[in-house]
C-alpha positions as CSV (number, residue, x, y, z in Angstrom):
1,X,-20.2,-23.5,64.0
2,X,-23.0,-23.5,61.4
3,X,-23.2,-19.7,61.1
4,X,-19.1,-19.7,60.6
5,X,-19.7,-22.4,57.8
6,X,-22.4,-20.5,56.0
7,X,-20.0,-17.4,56.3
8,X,-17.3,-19.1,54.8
9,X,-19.0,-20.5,51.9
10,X,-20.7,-16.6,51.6
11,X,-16.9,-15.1,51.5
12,X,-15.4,-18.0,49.2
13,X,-19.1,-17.4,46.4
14,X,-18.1,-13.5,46.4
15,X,-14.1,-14.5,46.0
16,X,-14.8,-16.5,42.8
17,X,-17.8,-13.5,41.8
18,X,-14.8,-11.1,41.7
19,X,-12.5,-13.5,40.2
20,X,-14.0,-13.1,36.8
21,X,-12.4,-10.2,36.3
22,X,-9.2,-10.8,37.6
23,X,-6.2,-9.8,35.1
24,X,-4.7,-13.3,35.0
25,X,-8.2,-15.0,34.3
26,X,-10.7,-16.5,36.1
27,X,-8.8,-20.0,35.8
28,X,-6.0,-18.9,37.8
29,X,-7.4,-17.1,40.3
30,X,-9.9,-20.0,40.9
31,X,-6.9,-22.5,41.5
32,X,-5.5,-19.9,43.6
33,X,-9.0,-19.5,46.0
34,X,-9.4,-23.3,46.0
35,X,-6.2,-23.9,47.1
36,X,-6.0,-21.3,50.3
37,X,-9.6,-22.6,51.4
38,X,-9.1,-26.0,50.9
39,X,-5.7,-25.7,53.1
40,X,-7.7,-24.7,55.2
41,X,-10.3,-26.9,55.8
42,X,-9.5,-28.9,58.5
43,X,-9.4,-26.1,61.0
44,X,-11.9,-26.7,63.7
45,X,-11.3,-23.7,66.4
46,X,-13.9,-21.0,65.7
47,X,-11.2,-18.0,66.8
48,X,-8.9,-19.7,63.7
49,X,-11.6,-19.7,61.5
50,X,-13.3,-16.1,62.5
51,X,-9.6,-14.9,62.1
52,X,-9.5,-16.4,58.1
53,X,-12.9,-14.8,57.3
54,X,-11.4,-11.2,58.5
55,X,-7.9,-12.6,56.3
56,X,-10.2,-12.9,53.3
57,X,-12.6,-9.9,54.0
58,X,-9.5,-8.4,53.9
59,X,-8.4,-10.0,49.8
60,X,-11.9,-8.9,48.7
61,X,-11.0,-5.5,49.9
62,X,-7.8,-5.6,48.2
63,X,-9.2,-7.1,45.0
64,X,-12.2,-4.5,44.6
65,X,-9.4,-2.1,45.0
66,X,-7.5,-3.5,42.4
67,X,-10.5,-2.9,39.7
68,X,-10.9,0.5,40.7
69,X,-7.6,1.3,40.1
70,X,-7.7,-0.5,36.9
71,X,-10.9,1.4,36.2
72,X,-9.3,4.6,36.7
73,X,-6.3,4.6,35.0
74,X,-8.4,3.0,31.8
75,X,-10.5,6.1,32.4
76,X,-7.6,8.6,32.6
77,X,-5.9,7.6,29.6
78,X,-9.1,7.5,27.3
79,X,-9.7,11.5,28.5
80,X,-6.2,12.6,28.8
């Protein structure tokens, strides 16, 4: 269970890494982070909690995203 605990704390450090940039600011999206991993906390059964770290694999995923395409429009519009 200790390898799970040091994942979750690895997933949750790069979450609030990539939060800095985040559109609404970094205060927000902090709140936000807190709240889903503090929800849950409590959860015990290592399929639950291998099942969250894939859920928020999958937000990184979709954040990183999110800058790129930000990136690229910004980039588009200075050259067009």
């Amino acid at each position: 269970m200790s390898a799970l605990r040091y994942q979750v704390k690895g997933i949750y450090k790069e979450l609030l890494f990539l939060g800095r940039s985040y559109p609404l600011g970094y205060d927000y999206f902090r709140t936000r982070c807190h709240a889903a991993f503090s929800k849950a906390a409590n959860i015990t059964d290592e399929e639950e909690v291998k099942k969250r770290i894939e859920l928020a694999k999958y937000v990184k995923k979709e954040i990183e995203a999110l800058y790129y395409l930000k990136k690229y429009r910004a980039i588009k519009r200075m050259y067009t």
